[in-house]
FIZADO-487263 format. One record per residue (C-alpha): x, y, z; residue number from 1. Coordinates in pm, 1 decimal. Example, Ala and Ser with C-alpha at 12.3 -4.5 7.8 and 13.67 -1.06 7.14 Angstrom:
# residues 2
px: 1230.0&py: -450.0&pz: 780.0&i: 1
px: 1367.0&py: -106.0&pz: 714.0&i: 2
END
This chain:
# residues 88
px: 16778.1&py: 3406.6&pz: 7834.2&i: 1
px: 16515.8&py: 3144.8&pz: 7912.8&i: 2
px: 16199.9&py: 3252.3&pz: 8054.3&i: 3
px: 16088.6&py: 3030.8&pz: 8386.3&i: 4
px: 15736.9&py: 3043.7&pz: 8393.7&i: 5
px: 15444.9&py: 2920.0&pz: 8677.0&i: 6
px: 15053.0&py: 2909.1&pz: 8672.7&i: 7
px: 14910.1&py: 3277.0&pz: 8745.0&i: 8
px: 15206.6&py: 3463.4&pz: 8537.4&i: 9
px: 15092.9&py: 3704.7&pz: 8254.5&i: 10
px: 15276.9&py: 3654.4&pz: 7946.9&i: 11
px: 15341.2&py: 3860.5&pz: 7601.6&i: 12
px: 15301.3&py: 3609.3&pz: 7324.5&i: 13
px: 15665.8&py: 3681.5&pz: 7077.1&i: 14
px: 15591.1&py: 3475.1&pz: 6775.8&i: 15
px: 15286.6&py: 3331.9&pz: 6559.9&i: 16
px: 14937.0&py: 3481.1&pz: 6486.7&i: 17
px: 14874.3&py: 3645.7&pz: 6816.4&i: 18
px: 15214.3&py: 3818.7&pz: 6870.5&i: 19
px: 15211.2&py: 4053.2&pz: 7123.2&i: 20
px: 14878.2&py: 3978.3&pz: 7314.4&i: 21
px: 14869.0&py: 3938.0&pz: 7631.8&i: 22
px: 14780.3&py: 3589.1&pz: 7829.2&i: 23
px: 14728.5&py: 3396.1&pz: 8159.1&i: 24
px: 14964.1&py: 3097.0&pz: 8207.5&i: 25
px: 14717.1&py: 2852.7&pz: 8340.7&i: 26
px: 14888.0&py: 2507.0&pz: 8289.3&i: 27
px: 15224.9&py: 2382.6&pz: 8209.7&i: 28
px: 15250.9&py: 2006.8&pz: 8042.9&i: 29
px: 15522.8&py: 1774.7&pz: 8105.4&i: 30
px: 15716.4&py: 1900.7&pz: 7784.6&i: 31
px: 15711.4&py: 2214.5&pz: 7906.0&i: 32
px: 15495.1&py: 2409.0&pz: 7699.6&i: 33
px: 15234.3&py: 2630.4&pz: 7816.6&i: 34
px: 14855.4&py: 2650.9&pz: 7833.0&i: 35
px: 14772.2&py: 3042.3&pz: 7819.2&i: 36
px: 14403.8&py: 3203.4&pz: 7783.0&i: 37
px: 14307.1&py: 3557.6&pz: 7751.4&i: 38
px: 13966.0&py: 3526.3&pz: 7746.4&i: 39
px: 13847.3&py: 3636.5&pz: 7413.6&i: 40
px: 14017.2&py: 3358.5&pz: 7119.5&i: 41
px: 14142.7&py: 3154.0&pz: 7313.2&i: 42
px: 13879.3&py: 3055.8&pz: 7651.7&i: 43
px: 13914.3&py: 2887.9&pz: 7954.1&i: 44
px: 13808.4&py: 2569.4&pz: 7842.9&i: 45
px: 14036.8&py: 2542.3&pz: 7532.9&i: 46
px: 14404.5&py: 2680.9&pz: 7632.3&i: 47
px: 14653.9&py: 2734.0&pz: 7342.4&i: 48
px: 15018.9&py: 2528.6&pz: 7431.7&i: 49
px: 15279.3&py: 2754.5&pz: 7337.4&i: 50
px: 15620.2&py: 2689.7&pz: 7312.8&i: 51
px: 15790.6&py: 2886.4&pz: 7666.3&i: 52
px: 15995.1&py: 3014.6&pz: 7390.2&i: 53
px: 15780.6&py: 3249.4&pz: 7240.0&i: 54
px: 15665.6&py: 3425.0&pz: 7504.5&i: 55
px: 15819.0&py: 3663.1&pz: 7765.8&i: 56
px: 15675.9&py: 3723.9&pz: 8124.8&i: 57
px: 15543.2&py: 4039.1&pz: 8205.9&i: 58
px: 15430.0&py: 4022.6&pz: 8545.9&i: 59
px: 15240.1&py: 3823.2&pz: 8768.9&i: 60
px: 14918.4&py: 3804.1&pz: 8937.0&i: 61
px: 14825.2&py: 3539.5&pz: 9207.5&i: 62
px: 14438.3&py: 3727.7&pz: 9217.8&i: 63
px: 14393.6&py: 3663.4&pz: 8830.9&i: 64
px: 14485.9&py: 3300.5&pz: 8855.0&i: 65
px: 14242.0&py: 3239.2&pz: 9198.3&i: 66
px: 13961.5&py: 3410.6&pz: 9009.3&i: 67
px: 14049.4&py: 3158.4&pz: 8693.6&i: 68
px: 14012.6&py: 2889.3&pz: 8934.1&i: 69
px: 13624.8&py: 3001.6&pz: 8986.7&i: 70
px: 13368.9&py: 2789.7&pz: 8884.0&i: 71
px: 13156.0&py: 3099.2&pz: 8821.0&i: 72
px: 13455.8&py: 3319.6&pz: 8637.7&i: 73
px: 13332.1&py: 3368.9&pz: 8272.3&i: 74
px: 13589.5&py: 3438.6&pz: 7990.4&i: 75
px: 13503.5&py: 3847.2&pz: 7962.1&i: 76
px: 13603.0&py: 3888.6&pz: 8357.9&i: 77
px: 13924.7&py: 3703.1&pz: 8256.2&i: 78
px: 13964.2&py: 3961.6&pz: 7946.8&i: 79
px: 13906.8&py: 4204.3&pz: 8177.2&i: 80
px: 14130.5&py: 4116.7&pz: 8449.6&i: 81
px: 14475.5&py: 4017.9&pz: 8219.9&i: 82
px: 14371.6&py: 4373.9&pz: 7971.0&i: 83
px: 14581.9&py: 4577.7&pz: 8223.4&i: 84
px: 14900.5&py: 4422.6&pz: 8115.0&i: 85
px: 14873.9&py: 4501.2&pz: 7754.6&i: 86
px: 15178.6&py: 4728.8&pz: 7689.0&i: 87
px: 15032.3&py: 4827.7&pz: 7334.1&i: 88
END
């Protein structure tokens, strides 16, 4: 089953280094692949693309994604924000 995601969904990553961390979809390129932060390794100004793949959707929040949009949002408030999702 194929995962459909959109900007603002909070995603488990299923494969590579950071398996099973928790991210914010905040772009998705032409090719389909994802941009997803979580605040801590991976910022808001450098997403990691991930294959759609290798991740499965765990929820969604439209809140998270407006305070992303923020000028003024730093990267900990973004940690702090997607945390909540983590299943571990």
């Amino acid at each position: 089953m194929d995962n459909v995601f959109s900007v603002g969904d909070i995603v488990k990553s299923l494969s590579g280094h950071d398996k099973n961390k928790t991210f914010l979809v905040v772009s998705i390129d032409k090719n389909g692949y994802i941009g997803i932060i979580d605040g801590r390794t991976r910022s808001k100004d450098k997403p990691k693309l991930k294959n759609p793949k290798h991740a499965e959707k765990i929820g969604a929040d439209e809140e998270i994604y407006k305070k992303y949009l923020s000028p003024i949002v730093t990267d900990a408030e973004i940690y702090k924000l997607i945390k909540n999702y983590n299943k571990e």
